[in-house]
DSSP file (Angstrom, degrees, kcal/mol; ACC not computed):
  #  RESIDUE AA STRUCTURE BP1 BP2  ACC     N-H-->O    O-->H-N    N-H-->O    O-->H-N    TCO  KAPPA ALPHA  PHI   PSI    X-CA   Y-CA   Z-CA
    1    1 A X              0   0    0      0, 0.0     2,-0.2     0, 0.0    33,-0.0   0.000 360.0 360.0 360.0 125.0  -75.3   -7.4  -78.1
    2    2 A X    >   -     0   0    0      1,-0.1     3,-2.5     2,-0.0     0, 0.0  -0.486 360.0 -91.0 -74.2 144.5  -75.6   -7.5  -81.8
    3    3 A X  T 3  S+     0   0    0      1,-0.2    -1,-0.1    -2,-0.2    55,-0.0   0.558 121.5  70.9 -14.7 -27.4  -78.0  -10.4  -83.6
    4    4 A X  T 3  S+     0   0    0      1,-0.1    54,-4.6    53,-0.1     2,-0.5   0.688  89.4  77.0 -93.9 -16.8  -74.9  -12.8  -83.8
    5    5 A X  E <   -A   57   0A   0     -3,-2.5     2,-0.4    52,-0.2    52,-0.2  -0.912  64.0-152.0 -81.0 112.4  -75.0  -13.4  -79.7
    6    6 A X  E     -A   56   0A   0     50,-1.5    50,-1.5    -2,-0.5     2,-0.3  -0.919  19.4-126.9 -84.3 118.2  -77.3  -15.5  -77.7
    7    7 A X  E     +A   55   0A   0     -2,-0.4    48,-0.2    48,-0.3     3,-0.1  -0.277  37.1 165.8 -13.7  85.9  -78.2  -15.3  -74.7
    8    8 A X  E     +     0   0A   0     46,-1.9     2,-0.4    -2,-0.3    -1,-0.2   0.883  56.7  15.7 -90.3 -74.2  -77.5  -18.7  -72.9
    9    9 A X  E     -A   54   0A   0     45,-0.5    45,-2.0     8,-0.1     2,-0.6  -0.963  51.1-157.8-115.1 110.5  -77.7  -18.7  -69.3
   10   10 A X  E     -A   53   0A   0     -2,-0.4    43,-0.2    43,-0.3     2,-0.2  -0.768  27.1-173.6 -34.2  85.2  -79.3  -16.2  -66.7
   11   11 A X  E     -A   52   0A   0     41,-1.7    41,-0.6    -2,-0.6     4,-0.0  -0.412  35.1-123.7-108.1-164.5  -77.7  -16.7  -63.1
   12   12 A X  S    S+     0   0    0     -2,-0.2     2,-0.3    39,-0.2    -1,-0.1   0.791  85.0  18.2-100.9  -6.7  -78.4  -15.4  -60.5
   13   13 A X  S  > S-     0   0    0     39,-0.2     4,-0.9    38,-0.0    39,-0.3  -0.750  82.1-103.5-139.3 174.4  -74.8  -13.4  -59.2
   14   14 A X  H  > S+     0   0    0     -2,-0.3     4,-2.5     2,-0.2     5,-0.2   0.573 118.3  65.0 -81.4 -13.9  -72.0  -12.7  -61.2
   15   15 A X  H  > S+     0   0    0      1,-0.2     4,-0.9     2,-0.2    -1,-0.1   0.850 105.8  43.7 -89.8 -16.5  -70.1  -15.8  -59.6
   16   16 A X  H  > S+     0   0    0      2,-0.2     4,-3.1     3,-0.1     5,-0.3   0.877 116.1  44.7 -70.0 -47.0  -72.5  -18.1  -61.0
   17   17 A X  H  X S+     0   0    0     -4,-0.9     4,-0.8     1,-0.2    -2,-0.2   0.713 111.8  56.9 -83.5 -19.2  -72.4  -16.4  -64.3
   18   18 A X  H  X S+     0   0    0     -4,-2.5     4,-1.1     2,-0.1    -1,-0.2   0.973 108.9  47.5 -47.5 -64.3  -68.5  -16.3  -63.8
   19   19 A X  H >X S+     0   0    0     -4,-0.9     4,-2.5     1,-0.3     3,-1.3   0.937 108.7  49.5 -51.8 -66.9  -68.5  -20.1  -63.5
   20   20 A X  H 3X S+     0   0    0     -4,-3.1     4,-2.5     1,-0.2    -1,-0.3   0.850 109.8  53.5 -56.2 -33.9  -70.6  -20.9  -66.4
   21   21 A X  H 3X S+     0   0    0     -4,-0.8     4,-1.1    -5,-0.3    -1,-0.2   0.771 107.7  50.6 -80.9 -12.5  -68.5  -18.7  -68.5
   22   22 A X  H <X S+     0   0    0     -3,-1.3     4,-1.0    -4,-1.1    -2,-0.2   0.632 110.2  52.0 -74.8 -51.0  -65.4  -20.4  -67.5
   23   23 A X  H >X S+     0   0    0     -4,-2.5     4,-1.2     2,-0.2     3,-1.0   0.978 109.7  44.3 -57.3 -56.2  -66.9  -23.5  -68.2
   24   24 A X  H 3<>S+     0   0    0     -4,-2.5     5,-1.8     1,-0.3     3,-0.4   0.842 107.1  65.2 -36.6 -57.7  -67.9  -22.6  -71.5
   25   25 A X  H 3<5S+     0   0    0     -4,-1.1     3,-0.4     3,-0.3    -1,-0.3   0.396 102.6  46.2 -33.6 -37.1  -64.5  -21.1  -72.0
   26   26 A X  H <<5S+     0   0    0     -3,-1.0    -1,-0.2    -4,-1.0    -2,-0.2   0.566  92.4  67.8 -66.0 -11.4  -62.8  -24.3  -71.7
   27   27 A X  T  <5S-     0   0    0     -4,-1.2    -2,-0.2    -3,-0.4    -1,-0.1  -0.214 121.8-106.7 -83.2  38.5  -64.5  -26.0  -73.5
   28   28 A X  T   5S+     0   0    0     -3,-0.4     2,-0.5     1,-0.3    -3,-0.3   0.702  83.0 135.1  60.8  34.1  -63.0  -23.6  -76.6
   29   29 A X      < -     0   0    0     -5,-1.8     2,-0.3    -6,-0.1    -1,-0.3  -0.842  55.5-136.4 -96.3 129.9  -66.7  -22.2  -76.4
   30   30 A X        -     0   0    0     -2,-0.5    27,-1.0    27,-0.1     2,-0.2  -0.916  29.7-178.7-112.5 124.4  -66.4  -17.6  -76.5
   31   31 A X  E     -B   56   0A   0     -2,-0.3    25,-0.2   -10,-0.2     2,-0.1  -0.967  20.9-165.5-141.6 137.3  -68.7  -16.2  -73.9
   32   32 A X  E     -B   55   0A   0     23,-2.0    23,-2.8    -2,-0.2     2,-0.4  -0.525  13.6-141.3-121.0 156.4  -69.4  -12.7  -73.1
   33   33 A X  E     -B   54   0A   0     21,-0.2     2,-0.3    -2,-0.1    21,-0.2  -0.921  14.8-175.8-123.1 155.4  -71.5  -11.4  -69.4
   34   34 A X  E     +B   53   0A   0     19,-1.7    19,-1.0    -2,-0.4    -2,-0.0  -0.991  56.4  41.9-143.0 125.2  -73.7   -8.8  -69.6
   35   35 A X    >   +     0   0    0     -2,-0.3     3,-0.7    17,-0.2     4,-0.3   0.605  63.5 127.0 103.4   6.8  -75.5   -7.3  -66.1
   36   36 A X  G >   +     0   0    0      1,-0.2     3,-2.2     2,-0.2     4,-0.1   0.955  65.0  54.7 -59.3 -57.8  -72.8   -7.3  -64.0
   37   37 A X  G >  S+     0   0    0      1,-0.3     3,-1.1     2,-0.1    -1,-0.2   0.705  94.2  72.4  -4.0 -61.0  -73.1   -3.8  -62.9
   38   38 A X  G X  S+     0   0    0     -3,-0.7     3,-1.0     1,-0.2    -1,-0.3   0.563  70.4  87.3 -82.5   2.7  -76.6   -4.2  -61.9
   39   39 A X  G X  S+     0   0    0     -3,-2.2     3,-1.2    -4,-0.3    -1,-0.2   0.698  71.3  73.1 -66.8 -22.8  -75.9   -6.2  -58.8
   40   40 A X  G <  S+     0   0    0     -3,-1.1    -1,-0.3     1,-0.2    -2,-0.1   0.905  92.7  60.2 -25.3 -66.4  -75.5   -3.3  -56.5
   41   41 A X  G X>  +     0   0    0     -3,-1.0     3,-9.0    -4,-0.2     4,-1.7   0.262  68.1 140.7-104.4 -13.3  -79.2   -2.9  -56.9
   42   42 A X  T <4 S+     0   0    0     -3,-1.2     4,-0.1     1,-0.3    -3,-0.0  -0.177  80.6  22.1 -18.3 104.6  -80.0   -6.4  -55.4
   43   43 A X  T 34 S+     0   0    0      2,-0.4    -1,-0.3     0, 0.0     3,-0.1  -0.150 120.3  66.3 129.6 -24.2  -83.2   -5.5  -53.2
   44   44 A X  T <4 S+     0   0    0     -3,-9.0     2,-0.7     1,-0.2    -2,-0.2   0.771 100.7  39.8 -96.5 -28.1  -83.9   -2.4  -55.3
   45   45 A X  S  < S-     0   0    0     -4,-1.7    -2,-0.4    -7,-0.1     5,-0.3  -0.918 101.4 -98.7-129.1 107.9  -84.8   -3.8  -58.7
   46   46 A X    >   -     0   0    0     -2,-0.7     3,-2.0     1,-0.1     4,-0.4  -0.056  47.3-103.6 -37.1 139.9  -86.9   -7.0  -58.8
   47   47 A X  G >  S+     0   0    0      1,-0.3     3,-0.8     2,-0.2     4,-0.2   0.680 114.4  62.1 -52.8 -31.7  -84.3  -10.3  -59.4
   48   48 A X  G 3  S+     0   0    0      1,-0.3     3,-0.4     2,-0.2    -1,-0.3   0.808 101.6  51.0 -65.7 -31.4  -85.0  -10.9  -63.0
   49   49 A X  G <  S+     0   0    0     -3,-2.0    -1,-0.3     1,-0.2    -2,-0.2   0.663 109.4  49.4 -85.4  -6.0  -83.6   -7.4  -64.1
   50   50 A X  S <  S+     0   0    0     -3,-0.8    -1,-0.2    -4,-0.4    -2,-0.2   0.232  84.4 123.5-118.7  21.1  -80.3   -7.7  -62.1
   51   51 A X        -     0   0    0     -3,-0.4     2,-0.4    -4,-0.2   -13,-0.2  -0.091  60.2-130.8 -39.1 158.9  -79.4  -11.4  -63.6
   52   52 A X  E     -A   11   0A   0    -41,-0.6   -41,-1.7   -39,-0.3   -17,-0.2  -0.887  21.6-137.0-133.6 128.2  -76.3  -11.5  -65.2
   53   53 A X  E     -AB  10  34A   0    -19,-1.0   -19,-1.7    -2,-0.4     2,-0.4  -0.422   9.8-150.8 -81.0 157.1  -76.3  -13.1  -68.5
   54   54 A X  E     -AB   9  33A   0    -45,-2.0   -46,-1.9   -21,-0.2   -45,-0.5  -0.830  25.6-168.7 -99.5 125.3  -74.0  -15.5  -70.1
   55   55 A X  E     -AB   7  32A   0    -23,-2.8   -23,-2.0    -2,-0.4     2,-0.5  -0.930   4.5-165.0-122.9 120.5  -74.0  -14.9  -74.1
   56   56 A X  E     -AB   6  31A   0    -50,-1.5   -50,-1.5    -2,-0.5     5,-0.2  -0.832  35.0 -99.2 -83.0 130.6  -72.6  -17.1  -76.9
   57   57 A X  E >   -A    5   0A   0    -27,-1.0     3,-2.2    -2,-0.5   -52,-0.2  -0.299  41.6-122.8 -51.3 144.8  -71.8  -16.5  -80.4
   58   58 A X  G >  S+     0   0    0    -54,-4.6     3,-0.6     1,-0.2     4,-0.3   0.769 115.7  58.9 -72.2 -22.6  -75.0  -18.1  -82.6
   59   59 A X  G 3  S+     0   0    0    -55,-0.3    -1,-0.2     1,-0.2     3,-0.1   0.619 106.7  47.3 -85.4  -9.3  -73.0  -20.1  -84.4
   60   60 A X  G <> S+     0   0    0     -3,-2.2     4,-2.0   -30,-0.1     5,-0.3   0.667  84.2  99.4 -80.9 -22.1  -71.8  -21.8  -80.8
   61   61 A X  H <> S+     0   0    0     -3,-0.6     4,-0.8    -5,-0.2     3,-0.3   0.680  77.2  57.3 -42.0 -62.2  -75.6  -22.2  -79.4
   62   62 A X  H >> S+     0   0    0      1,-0.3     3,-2.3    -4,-0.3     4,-0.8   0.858 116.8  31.7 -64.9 -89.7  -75.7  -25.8  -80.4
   63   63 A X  H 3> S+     0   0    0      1,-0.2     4,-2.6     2,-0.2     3,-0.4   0.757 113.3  55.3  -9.7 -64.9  -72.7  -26.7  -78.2
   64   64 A X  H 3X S+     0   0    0     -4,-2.0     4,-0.7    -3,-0.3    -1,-0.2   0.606 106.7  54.4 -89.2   5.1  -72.9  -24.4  -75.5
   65   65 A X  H <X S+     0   0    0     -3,-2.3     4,-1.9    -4,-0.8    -1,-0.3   0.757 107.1  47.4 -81.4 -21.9  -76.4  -25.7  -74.7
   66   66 A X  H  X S+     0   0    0     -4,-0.8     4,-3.0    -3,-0.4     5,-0.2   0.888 112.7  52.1 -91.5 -26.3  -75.3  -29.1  -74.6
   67   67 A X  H >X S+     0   0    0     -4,-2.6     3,-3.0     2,-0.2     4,-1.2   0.964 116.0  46.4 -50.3 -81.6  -72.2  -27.5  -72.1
   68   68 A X  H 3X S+     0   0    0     -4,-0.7     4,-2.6     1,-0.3     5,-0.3   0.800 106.1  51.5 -23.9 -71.1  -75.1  -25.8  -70.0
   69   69 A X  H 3< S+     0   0    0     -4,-1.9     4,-0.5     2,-0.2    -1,-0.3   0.801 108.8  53.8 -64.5 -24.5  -77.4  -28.7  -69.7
   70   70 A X  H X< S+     0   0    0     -4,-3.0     3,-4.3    -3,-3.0    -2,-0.2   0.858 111.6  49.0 -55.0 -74.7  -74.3  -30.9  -68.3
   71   71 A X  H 3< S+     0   0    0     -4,-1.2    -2,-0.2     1,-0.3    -1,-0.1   0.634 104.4  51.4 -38.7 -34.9  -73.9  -28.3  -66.0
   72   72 A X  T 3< S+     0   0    0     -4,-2.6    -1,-0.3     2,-0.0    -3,-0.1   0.493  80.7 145.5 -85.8  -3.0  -77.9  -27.8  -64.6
   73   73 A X    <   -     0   0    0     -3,-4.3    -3,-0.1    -4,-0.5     3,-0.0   0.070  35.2-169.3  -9.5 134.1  -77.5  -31.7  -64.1
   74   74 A X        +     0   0    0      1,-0.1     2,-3.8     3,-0.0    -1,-0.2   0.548  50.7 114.1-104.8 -19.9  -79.6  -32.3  -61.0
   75   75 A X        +     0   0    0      1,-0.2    -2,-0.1    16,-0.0    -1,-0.1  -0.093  28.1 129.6 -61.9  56.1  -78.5  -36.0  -60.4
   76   76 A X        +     0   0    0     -2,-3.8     2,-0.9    15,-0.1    14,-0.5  -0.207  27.4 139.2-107.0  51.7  -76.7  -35.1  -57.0
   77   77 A X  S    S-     0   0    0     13,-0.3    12,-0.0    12,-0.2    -2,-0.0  -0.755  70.5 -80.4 -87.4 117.9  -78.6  -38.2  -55.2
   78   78 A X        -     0   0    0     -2,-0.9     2,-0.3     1,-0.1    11,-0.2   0.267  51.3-156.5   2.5 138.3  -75.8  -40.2  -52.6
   79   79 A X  E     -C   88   0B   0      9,-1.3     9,-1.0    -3,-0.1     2,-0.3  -0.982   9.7-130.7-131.4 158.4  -73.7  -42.5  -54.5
   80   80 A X  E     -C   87   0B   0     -2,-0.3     2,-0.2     7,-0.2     6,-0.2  -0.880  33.5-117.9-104.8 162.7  -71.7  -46.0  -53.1
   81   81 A X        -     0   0    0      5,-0.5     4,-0.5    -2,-0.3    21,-0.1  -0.610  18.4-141.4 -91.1 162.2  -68.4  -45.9  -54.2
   82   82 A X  S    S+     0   0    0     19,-0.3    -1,-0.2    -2,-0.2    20,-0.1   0.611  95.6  45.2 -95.0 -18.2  -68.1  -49.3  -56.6
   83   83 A X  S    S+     0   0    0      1,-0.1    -2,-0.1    21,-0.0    23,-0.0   0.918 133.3   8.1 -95.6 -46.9  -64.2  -50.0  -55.2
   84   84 A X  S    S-     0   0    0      1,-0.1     2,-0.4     2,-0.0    -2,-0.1   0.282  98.9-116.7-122.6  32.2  -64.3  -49.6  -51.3
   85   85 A X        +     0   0    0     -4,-0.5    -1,-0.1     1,-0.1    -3,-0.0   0.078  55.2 159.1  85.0 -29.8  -68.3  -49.2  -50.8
   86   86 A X        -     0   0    0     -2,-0.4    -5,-0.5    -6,-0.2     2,-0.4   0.393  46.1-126.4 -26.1 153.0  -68.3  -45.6  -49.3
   87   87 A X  E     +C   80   0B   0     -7,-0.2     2,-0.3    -9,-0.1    -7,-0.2  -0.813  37.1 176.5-102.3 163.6  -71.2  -43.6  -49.4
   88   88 A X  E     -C   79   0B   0     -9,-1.0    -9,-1.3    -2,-0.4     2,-0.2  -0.897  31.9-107.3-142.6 168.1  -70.0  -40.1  -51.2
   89   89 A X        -     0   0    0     -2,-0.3     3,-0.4   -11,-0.2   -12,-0.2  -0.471  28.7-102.3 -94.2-175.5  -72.6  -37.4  -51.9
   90   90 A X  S    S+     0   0    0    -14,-0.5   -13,-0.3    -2,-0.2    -1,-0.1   0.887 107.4  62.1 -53.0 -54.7  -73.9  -36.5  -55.1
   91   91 A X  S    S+     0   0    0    -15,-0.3    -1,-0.2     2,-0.0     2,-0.1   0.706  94.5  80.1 -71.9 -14.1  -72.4  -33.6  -56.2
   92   92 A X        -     0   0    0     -3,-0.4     3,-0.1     1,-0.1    -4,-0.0  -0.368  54.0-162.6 -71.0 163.1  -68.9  -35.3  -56.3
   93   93 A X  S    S+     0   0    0      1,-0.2     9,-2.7    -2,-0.1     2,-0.3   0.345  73.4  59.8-126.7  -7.6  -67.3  -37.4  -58.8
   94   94 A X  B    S-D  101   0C   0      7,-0.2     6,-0.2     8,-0.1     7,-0.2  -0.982  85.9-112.7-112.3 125.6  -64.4  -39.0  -56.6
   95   95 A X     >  -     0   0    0      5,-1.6     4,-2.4    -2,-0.3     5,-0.1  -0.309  10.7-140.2 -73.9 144.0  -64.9  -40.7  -53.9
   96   96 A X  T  4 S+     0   0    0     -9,-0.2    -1,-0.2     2,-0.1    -8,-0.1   0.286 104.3  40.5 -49.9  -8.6  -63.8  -39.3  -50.6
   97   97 A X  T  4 S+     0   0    0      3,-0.1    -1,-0.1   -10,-0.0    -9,-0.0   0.721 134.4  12.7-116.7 -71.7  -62.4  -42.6  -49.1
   98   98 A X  T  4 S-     0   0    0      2,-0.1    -2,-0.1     3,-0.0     3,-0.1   0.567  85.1-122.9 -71.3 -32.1  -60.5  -44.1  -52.8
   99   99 A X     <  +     0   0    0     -4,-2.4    -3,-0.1     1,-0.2     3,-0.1   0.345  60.9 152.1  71.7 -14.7  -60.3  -41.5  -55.4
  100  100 A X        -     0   0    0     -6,-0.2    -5,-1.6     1,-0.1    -1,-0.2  -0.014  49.3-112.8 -60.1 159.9  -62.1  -43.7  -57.4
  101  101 A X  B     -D   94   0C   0     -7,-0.2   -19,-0.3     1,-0.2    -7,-0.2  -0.584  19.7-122.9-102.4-173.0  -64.1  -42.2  -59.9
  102  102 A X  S    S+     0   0    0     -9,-2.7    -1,-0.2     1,-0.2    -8,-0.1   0.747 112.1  33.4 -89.8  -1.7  -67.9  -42.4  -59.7
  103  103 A X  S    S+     0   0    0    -10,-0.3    -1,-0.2     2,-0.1    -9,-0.1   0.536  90.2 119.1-109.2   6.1  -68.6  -43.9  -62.8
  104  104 A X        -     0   0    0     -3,-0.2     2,-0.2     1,-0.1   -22,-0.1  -0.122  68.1-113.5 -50.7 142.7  -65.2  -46.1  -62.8
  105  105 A X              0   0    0      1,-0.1    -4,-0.1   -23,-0.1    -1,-0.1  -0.508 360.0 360.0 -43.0 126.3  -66.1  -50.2  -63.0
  106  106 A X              0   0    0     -2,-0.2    -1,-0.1   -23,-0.0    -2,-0.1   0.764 360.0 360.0 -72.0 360.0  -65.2  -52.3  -60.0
């Protein structure tokens, strides 16, 4: 990768690093993977060398860090739903019971 790419996210498969680039990618963010290759080697090559990275153009970094850091959100703690009371789990953002969304008003 020439000077004008960074190096954004590290995951840990290509389907993670799929995902994230897809993300990026719709949010009109260009991102390139690099390491893909090396996942054969899973068990042969300590995990840090068979990552596959996610790279942005530099002039995108700003952005596609703030993309990123939605994305490593941790906040998947139980939620109640605010229109019909359900408990939902974390990682969702409609409730299973309503549709409602989770940050919708009652």
């Amino acid at each position: 990768m020439s000077e004008q790419w960074q190096c954004i996210y590290s995951a840990c498969n290509s389907l993670e690093a799929h995902s994230v680039k897809g993300l990026l990618e719709s949010e009109g963010v260009n991102a390139r993977l690099t390491g893909e290759a090396l996942g054969a080697a899973m068990g042969e090559l300590p995990a840090n060398v068979v990552e596959v990275k996610v790279w942005v153009e530099q002039w995108q970094w700003q952005r596609a860090q703030g993309i990123v850091s939605d994305y490593k959100r941790t906040d998947y703690h139980d939620w109640h739903c605010s229109q019909c009371g359900e408990v939902n789990q974390g990682q969702f953002e409609l409730c299973w019971n309503c549709q409602c969304d989770r940050d919708q008003e009652p």
